[in-house]
PDB file of N, CA, C, O and CB in Angstrom:
ATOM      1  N   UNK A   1       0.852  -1.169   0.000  1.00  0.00           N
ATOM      2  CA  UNK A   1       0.000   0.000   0.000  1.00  0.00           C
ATOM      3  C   UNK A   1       0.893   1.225   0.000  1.00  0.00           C
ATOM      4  O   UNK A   1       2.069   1.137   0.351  1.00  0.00           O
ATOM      5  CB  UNK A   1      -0.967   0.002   1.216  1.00  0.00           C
ATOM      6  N   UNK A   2       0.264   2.536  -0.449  1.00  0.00           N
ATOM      7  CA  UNK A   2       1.406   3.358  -0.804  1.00  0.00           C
ATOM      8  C   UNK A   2       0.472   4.329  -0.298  1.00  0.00           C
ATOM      9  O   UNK A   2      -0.576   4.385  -0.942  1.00  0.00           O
ATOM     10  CB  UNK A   2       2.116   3.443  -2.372  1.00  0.00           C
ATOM     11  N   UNK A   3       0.603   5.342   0.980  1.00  0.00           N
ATOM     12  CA  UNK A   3      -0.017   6.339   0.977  1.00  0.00           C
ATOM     13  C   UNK A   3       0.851   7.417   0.882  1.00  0.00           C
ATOM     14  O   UNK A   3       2.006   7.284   1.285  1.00  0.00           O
ATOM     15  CB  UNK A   3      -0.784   6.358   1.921  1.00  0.00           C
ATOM     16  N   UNK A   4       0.412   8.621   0.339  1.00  0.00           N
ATOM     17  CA  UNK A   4       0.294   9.694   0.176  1.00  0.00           C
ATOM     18  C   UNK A   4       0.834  10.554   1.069  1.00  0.00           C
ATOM     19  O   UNK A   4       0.053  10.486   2.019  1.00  0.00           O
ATOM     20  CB  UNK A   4      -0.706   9.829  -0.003  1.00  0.00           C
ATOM     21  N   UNK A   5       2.108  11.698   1.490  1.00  0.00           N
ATOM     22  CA  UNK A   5       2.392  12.468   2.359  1.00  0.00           C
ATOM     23  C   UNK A   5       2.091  13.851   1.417  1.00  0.00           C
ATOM     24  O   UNK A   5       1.409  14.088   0.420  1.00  0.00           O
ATOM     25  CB  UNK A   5       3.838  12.153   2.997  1.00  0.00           C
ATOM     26  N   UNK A   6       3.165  14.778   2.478  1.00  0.00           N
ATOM     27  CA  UNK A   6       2.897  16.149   1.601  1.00  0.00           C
ATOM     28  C   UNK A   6       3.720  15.972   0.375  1.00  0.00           C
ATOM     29  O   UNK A   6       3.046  15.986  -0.655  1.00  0.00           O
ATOM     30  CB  UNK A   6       3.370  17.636   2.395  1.00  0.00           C
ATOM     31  N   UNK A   7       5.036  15.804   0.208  1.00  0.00           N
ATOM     32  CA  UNK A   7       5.845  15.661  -0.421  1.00  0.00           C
ATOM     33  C   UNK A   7       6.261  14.207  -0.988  1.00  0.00           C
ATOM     34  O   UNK A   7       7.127  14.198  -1.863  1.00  0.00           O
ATOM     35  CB  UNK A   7       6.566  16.252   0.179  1.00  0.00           C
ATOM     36  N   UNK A   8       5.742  13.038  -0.583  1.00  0.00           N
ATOM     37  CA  UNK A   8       6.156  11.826  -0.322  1.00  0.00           C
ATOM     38  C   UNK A   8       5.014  11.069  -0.065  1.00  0.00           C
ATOM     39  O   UNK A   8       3.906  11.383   0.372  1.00  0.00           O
ATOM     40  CB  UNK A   8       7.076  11.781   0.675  1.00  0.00           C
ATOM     41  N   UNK A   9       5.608   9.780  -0.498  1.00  0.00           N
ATOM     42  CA  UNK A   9       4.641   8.514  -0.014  1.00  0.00           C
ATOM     43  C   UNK A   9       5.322   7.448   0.689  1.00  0.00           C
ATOM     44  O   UNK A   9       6.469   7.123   0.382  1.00  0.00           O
ATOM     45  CB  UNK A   9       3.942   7.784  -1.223  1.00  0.00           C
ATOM     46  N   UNK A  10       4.490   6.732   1.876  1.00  0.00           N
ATOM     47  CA  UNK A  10       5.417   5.965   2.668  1.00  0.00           C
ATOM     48  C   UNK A  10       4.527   4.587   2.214  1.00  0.00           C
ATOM     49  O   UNK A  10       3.301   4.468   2.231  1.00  0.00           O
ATOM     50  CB  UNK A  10       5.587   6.441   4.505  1.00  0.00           C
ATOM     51  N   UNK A  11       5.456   3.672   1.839  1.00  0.00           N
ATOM     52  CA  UNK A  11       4.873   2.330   1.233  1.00  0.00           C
ATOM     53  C   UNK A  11       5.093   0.991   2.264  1.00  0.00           C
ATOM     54  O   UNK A  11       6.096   0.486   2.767  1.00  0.00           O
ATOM     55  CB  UNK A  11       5.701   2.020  -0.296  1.00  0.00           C
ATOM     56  N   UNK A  12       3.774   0.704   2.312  1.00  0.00           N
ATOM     57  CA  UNK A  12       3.645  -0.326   3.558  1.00  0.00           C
ATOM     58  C   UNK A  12       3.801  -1.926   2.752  1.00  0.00           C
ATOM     59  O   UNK A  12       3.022  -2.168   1.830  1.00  0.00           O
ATOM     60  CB  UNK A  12       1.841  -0.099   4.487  1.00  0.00           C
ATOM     61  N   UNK A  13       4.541  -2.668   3.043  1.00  0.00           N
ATOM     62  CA  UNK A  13       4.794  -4.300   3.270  1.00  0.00           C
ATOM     63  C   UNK A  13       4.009  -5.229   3.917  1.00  0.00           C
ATOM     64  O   UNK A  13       4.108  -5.098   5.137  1.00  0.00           O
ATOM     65  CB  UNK A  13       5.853  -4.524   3.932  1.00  0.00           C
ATOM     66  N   UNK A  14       3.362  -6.005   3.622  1.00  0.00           N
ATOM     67  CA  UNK A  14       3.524  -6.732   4.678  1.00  0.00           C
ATOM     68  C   UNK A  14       4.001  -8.374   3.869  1.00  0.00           C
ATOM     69  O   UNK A  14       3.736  -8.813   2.750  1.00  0.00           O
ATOM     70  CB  UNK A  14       2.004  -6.628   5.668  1.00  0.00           C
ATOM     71  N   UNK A  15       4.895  -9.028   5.159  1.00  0.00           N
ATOM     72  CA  UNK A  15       5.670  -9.514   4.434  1.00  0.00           C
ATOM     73  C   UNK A  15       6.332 -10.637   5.945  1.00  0.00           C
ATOM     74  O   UNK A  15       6.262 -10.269   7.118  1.00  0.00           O
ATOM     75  CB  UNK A  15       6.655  -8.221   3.524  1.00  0.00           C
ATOM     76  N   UNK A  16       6.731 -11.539   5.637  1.00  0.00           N
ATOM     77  CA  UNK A  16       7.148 -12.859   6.427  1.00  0.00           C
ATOM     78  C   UNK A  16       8.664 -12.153   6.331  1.00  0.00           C
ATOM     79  O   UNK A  16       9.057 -11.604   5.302  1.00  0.00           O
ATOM     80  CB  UNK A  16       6.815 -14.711   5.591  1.00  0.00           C
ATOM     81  N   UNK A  17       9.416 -12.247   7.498  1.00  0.00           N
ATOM     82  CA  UNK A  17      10.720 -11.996   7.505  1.00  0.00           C
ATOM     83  C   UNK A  17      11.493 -13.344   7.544  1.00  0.00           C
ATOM     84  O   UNK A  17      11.193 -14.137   8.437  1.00  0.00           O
ATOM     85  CB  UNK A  17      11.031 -11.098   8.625  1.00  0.00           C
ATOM     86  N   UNK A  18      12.544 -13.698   6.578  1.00  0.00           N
ATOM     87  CA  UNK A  18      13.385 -14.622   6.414  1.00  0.00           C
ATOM     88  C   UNK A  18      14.746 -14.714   6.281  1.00  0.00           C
ATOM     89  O   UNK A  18      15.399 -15.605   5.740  1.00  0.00           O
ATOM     90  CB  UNK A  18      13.063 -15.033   5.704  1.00  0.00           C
ATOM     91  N   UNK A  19      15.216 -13.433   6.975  1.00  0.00           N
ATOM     92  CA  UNK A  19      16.315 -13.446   7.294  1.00  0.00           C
ATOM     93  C   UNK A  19      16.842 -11.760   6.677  1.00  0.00           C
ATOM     94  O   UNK A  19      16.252 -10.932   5.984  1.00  0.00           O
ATOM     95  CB  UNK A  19      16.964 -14.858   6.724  1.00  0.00           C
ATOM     96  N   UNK A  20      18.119 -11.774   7.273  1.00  0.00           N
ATOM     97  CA  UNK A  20      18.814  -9.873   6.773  1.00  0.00           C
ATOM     98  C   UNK A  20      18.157  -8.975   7.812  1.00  0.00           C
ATOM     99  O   UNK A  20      17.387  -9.138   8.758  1.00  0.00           O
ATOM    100  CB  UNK A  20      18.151  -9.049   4.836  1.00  0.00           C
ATOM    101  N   UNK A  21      18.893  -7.791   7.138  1.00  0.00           N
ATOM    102  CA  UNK A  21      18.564  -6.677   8.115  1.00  0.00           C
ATOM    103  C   UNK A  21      18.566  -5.610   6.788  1.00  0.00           C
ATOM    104  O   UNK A  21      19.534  -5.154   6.179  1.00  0.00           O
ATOM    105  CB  UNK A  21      19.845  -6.369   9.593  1.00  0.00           C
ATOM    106  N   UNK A  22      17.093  -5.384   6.572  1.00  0.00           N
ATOM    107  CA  UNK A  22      16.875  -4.186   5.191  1.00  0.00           C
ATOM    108  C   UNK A  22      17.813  -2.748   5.786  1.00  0.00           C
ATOM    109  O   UNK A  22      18.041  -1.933   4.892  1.00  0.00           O
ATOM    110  CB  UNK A  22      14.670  -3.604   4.923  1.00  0.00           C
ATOM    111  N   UNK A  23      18.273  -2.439   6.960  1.00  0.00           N
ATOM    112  CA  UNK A  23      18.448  -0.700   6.813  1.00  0.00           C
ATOM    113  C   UNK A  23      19.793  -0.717   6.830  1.00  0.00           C
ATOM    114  O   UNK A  23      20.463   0.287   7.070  1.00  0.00           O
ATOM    115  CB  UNK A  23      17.805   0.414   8.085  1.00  0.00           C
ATOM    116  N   UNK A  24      20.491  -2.371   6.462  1.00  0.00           N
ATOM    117  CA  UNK A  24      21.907  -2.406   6.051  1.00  0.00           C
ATOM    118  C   UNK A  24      22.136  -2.465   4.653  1.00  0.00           C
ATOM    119  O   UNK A  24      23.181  -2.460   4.002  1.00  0.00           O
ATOM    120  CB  UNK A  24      22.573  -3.493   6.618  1.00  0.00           C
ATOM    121  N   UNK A  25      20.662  -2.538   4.250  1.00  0.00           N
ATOM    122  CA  UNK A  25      21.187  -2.717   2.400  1.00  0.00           C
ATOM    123  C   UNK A  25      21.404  -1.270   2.063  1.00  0.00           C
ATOM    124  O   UNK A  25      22.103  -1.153   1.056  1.00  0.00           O
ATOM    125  CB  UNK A  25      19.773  -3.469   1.066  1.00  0.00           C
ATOM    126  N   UNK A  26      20.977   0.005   2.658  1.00  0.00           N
ATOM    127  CA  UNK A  26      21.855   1.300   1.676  1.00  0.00           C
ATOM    128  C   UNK A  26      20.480   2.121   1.981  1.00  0.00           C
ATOM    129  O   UNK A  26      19.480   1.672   2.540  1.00  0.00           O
ATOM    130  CB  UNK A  26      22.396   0.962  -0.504  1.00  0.00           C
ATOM    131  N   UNK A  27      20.720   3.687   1.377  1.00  0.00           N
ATOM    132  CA  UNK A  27      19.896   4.264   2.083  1.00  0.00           C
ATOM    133  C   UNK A  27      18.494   4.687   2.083  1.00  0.00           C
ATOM    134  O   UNK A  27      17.858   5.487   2.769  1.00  0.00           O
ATOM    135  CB  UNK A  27      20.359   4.941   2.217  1.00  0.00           C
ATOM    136  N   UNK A  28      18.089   3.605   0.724  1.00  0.00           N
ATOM    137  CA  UNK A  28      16.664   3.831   0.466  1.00  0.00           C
ATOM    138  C   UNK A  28      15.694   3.122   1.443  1.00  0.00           C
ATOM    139  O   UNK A  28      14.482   3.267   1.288  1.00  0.00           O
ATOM    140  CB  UNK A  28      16.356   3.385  -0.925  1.00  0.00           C
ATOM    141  N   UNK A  29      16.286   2.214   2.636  1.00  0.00           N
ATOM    142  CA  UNK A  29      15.688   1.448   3.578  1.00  0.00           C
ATOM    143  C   UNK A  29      16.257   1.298   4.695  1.00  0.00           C
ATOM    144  O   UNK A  29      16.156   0.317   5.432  1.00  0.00           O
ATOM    145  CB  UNK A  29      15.456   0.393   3.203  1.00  0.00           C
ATOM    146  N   UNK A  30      17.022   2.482   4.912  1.00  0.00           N
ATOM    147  CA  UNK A  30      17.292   3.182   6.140  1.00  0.00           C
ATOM    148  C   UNK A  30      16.314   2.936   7.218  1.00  0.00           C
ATOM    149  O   UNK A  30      16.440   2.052   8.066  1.00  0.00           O
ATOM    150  CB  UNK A  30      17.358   4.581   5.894  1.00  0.00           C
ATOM    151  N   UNK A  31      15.420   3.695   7.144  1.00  0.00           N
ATOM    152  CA  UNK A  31      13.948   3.838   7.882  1.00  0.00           C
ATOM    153  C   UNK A  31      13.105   2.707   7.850  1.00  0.00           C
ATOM    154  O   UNK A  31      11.922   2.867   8.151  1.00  0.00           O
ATOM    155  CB  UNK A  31      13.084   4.921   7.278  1.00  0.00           C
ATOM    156  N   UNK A  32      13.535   1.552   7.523  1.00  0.00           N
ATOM    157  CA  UNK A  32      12.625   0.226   7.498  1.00  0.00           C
ATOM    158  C   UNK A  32      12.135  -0.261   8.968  1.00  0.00           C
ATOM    159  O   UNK A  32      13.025  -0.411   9.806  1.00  0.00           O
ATOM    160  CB  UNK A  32      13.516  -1.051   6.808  1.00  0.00           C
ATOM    161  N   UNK A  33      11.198  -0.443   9.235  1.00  0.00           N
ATOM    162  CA  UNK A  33      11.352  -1.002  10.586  1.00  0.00           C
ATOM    163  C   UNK A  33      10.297  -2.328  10.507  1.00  0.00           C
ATOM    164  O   UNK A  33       9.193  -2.371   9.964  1.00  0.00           O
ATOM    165  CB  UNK A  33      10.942   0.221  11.858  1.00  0.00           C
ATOM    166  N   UNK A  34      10.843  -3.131  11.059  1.00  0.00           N
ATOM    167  CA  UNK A  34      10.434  -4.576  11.196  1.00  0.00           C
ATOM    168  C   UNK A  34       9.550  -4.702  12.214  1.00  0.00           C
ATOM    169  O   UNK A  34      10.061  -4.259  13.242  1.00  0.00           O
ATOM    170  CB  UNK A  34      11.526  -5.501  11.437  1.00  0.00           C
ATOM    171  N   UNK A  35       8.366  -5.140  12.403  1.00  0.00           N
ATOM    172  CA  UNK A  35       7.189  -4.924  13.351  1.00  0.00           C
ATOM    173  C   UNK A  35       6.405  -5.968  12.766  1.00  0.00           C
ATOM    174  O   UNK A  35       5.912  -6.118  11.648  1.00  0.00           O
ATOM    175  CB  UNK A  35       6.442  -3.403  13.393  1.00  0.00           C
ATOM    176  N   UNK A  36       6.421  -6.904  14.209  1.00  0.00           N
ATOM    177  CA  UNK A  36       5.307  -7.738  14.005  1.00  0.00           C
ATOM    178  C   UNK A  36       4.046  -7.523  14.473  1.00  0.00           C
ATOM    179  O   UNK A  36       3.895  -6.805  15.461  1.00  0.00           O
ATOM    180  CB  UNK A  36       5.557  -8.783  14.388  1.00  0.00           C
ATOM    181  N   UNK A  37       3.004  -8.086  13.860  1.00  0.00           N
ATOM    182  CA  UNK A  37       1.533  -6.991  13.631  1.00  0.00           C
ATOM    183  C   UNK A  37       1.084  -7.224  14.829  1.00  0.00           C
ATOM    184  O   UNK A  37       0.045  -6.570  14.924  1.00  0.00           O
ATOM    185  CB  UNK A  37       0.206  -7.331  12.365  1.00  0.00           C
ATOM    186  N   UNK A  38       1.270  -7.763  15.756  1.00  0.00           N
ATOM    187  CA  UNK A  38       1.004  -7.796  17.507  1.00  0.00           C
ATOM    188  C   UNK A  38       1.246  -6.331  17.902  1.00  0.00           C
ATOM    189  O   UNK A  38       0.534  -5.547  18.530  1.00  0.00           O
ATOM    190  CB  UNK A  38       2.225  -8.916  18.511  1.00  0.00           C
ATOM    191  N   UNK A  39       2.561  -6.183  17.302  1.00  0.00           N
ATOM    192  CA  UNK A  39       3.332  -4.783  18.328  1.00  0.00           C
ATOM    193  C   UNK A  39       2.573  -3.256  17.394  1.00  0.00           C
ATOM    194  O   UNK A  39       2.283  -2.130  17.800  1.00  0.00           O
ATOM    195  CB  UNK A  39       5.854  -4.779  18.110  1.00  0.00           C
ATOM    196  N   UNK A  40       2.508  -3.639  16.591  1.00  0.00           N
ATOM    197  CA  UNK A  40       2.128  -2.351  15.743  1.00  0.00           C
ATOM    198  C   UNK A  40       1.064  -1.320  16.556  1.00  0.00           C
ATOM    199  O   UNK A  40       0.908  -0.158  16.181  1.00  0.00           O
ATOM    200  CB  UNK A  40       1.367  -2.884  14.252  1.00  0.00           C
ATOM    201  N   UNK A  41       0.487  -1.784  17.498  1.00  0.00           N
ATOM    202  CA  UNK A  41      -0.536  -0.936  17.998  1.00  0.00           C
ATOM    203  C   UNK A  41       0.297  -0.136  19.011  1.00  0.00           C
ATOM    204  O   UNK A  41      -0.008   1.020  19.304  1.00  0.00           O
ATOM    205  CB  UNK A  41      -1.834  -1.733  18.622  1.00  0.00           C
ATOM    206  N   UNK A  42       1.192  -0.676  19.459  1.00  0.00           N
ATOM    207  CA  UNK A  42       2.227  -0.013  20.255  1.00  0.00           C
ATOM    208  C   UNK A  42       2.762   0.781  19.695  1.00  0.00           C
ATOM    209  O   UNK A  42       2.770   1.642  20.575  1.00  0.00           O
ATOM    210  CB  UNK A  42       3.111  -0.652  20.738  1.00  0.00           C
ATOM    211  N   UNK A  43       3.396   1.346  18.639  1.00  0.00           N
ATOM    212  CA  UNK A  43       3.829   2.172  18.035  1.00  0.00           C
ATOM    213  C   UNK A  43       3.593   3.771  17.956  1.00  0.00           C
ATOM    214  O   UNK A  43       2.472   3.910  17.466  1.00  0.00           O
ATOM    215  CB  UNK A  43       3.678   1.673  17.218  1.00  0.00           C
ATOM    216  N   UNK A  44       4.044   4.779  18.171  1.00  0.00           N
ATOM    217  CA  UNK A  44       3.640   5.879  17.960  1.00  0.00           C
ATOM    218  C   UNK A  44       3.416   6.714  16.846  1.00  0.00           C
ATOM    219  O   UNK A  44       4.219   7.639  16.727  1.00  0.00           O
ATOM    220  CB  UNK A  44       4.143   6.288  18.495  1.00  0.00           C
ATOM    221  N   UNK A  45       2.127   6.576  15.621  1.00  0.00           N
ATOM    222  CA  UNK A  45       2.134   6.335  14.640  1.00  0.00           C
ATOM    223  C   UNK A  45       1.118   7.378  14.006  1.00  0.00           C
ATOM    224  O   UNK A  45      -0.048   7.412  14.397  1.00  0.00           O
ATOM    225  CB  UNK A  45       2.001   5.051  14.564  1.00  0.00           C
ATOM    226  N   UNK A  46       1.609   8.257  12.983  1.00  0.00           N
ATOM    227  CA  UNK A  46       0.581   9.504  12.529  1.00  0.00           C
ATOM    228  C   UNK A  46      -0.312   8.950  11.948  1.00  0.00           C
ATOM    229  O   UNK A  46      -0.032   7.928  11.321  1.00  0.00           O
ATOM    230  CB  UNK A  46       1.049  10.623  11.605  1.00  0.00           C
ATOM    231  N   UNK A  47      -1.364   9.328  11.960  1.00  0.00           N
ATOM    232  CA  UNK A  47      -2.872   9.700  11.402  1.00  0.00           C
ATOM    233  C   UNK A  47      -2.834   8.395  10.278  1.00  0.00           C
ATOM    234  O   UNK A  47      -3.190   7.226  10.420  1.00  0.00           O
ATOM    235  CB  UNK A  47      -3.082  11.616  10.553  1.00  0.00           C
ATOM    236  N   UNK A  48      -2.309   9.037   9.234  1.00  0.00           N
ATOM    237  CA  UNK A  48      -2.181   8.024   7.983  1.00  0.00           C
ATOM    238  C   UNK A  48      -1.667   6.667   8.218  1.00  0.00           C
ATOM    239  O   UNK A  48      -1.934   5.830   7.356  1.00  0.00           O
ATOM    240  CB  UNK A  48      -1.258   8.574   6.944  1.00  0.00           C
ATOM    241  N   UNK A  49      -0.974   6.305   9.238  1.00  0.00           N
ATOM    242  CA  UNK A  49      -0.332   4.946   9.312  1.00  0.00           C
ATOM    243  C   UNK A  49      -1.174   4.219  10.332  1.00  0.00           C
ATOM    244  O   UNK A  49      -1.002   3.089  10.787  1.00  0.00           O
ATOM    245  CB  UNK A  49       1.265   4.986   9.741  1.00  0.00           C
ATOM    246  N   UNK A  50      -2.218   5.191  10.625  1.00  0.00           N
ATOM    247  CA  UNK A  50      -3.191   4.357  11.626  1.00  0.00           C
ATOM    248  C   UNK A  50      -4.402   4.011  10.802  1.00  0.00           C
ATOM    249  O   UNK A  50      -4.975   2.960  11.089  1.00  0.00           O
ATOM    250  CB  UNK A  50      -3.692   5.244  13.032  1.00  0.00           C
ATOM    251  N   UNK A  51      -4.699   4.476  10.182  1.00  0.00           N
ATOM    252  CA  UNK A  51      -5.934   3.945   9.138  1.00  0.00           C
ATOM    253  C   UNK A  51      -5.069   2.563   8.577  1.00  0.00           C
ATOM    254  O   UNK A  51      -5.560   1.467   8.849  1.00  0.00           O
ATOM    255  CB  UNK A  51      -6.436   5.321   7.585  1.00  0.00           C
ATOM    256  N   UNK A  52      -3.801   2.611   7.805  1.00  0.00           N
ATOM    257  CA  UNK A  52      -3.591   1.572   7.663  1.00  0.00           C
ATOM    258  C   UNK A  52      -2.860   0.073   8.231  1.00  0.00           C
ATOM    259  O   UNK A  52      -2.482  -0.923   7.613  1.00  0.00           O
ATOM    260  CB  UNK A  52      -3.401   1.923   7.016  1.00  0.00           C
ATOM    261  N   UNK A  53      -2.858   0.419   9.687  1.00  0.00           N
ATOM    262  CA  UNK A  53      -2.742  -0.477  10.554  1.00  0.00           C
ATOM    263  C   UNK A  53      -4.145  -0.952  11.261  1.00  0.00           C
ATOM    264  O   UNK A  53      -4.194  -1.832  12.121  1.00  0.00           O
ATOM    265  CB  UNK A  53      -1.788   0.027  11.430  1.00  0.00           C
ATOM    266  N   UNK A  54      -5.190  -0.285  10.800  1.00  0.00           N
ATOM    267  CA  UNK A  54      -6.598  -0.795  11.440  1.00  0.00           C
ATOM    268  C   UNK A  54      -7.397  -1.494  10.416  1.00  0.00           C
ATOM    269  O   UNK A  54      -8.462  -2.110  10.463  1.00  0.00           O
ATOM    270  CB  UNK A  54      -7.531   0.431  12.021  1.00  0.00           C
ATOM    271  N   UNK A  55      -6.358  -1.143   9.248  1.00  0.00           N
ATOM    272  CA  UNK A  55      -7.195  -2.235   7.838  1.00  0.00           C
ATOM    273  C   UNK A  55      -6.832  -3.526   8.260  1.00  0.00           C
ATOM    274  O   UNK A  55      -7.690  -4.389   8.443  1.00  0.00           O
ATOM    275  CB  UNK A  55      -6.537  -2.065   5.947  1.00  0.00           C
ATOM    276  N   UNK A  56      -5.255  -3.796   8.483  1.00  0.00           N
ATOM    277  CA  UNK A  56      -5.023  -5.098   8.653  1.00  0.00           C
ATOM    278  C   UNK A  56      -5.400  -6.173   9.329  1.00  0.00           C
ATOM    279  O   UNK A  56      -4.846  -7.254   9.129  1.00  0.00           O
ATOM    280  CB  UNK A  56      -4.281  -5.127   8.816  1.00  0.00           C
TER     281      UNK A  56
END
């Protein structure tokens, strides 16, 4: 899913982790963060990333 910022769009995964660490591959996945969908409600998370954590 790809929503929409002011300038930008932040594109959501969801996805089985099988090994690596994405924010060592370089700097387009810097900001990756690995969250299993238990913890996600824990998160401190703007407006837009909460609509799409309440779809899932």
């Amino acid at each position: 899913m790809d929503v929409p910022r002011t300038q930008t769009y932040t594109r959501y995964y969801l996805a089985e982790r099988v090994g690596g660490t994405p924010s060592a591959m370089g700097w387009e996945s810097q900001c990756v963060m690995l969250v299993p969908q238990d913890k996600l409600a824990s998160l401190n998370l703007r407006e837009p990333d909460r609509v799409v954590v309440s779809a899932l």
